[in-house]
C-alpha positions as CSV (number, residue, x, y, z in Angstrom):
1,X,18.7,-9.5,-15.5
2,X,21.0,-6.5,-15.5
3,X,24.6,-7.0,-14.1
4,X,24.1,-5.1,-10.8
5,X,21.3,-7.8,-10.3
6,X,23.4,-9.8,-7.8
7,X,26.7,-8.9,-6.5
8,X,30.0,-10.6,-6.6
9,X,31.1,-12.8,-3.5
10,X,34.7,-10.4,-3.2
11,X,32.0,-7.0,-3.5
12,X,29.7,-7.6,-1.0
13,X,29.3,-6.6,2.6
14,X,27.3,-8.8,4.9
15,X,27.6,-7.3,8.1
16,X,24.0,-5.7,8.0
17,X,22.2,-8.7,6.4
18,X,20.4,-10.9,7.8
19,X,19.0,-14.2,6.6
20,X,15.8,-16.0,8.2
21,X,13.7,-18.8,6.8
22,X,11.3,-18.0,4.8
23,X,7.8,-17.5,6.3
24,X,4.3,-17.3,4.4
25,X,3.5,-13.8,5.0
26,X,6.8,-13.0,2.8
27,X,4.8,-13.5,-0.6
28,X,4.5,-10.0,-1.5
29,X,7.8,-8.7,-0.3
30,X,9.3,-11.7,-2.9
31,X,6.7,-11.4,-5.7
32,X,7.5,-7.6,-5.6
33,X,11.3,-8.4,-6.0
34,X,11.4,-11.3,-8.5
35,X,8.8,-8.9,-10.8
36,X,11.6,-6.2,-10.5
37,X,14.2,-9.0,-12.1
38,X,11.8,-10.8,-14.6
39,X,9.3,-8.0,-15.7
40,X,6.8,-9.8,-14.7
41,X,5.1,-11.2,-11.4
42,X,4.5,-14.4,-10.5
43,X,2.9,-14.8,-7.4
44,X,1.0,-18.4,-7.8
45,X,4.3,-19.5,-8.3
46,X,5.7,-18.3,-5.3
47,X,2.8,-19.0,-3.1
48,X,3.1,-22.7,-3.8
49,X,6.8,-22.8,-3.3
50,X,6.1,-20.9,0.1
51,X,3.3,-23.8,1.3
52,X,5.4,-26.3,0.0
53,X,8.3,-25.3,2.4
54,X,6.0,-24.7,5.2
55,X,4.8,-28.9,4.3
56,X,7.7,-30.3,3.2
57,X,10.5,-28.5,5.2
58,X,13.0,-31.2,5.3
59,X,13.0,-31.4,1.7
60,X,12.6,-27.5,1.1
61,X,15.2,-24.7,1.9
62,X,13.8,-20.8,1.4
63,X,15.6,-18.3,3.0
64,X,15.0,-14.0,2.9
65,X,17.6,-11.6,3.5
66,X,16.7,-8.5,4.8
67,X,18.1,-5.7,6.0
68,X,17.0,-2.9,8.5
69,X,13.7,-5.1,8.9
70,X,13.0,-5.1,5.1
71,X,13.2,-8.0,3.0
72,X,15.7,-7.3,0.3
73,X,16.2,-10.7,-0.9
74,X,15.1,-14.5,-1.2
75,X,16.4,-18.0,-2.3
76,X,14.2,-21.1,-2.9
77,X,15.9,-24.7,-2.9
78,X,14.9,-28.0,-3.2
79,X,16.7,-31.1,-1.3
80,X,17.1,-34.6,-3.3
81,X,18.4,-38.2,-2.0
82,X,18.6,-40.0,-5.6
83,X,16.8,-38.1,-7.7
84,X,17.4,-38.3,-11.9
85,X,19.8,-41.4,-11.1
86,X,22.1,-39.0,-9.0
87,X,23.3,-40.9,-6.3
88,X,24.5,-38.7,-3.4
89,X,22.4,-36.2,-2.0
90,X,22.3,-33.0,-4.1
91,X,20.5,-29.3,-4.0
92,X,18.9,-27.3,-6.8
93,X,18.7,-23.6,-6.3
94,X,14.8,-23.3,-7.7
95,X,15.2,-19.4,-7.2
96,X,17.1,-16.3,-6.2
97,X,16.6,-12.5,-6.4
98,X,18.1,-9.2,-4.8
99,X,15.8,-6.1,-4.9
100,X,17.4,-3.6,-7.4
101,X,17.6,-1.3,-4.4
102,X,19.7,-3.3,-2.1
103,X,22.1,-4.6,-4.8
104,X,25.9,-4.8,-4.2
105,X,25.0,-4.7,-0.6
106,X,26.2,-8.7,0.0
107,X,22.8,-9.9,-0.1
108,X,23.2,-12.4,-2.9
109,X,26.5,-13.6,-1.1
110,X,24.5,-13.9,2.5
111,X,21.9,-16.0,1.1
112,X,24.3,-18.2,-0.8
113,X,26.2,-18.5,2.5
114,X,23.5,-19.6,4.8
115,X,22.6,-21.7,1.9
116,X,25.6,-23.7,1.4
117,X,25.8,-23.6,5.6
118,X,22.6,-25.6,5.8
119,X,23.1,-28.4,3.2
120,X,26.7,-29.1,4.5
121,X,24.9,-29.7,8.1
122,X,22.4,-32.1,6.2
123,X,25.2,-34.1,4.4
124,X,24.4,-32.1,0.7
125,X,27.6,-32.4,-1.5
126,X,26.0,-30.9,-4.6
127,X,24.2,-27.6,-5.7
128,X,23.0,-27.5,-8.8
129,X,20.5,-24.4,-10.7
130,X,19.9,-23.9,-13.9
131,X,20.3,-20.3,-15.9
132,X,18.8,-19.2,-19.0
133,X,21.4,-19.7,-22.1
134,X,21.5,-15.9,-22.3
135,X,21.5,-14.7,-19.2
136,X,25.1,-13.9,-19.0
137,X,25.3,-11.6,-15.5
138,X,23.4,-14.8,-13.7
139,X,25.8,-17.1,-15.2
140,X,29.3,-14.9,-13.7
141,X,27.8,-14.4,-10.3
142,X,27.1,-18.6,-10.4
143,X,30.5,-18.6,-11.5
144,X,32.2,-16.3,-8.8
145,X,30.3,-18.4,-6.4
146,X,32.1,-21.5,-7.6
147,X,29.9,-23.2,-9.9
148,X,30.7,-24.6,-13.6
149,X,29.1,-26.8,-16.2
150,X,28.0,-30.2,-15.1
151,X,28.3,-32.8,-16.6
152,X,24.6,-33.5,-17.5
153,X,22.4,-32.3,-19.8
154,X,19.1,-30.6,-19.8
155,X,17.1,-32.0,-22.4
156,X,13.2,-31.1,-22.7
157,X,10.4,-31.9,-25.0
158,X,7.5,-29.5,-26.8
159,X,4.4,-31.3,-26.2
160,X,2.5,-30.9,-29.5
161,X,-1.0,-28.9,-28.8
């Protein structure tokens, strides 16, 4: 992810964004802009987090941004009440991603805005994500936007084939 990826909260302009929930017929528009970040596409993946948050909305957030009409942006977030022995109820960011065209425009700061405006209405305390070890420009942005290290660890396990 390159640093102009997503922008920094005291950057951005949000006057011309708009954020929406999510809607099914989305998918390409957010394949086509997480491929731009990740070099590759993963549309199964995104079709499944789409039906799940047309299912399971209460438990679901995914938001687009767009601007002018066009969707230049998306985040996907998942609700828990107790998951992994965490007692109040908490948020992961699943995913986020700005179209390399509309960056430094405040559409990273929009959606993390409406974000953070819908889990304080539903009593949320806690966001959490996870970022790749060396994904250093993911990491500041996080960090402009007032996360740090928690206090819990990450483990995993390689199954043996």
């Amino acid at each position: 992810m390159d640093l102009d990826q997503l922008e920094s909260p005291e950057e951005a302009m949000t006057e011309k964004v708009i954020v929406r929930a999510m809607r099914e017929g989305d998918l390409d528009a957010i394949v086509r802009i997480d491929a731009a970040s990740r070099g590759r596409r993963r549309p199964k993946y995104f079709e499944t987090m789409i039906e799940r948050n047309v299912k399971q909305a209460g438990l679901q957030i995914s938001m687009v941004a767009e601007i002018d009409g066009r969707i230049v942006g998306f985040g996907l977030g998942t609700l828990y009440y107790g998951a992994f022995g965490i007692t109040e109820p908490s948020a992961s960011i699943e995913a986020i991603g700005v179209d390399p065209g509309a960056r430094r425009q405040g559409v990273a700061q929009a959606l993390m805005r409406q974000l953070r405006m819908q889990l304080h209405a539903l009593g949320v305390t806690t966001m959490r994500t996870e970022v790749a070890w060396g994904d250093f420009d993911l990491l500041a942005f996080f960090k402009k936007e007032g996360f740090s290290p928690a206090a819990r660890l990450c483990l995993e396990c390689k199954l043996e084939d």
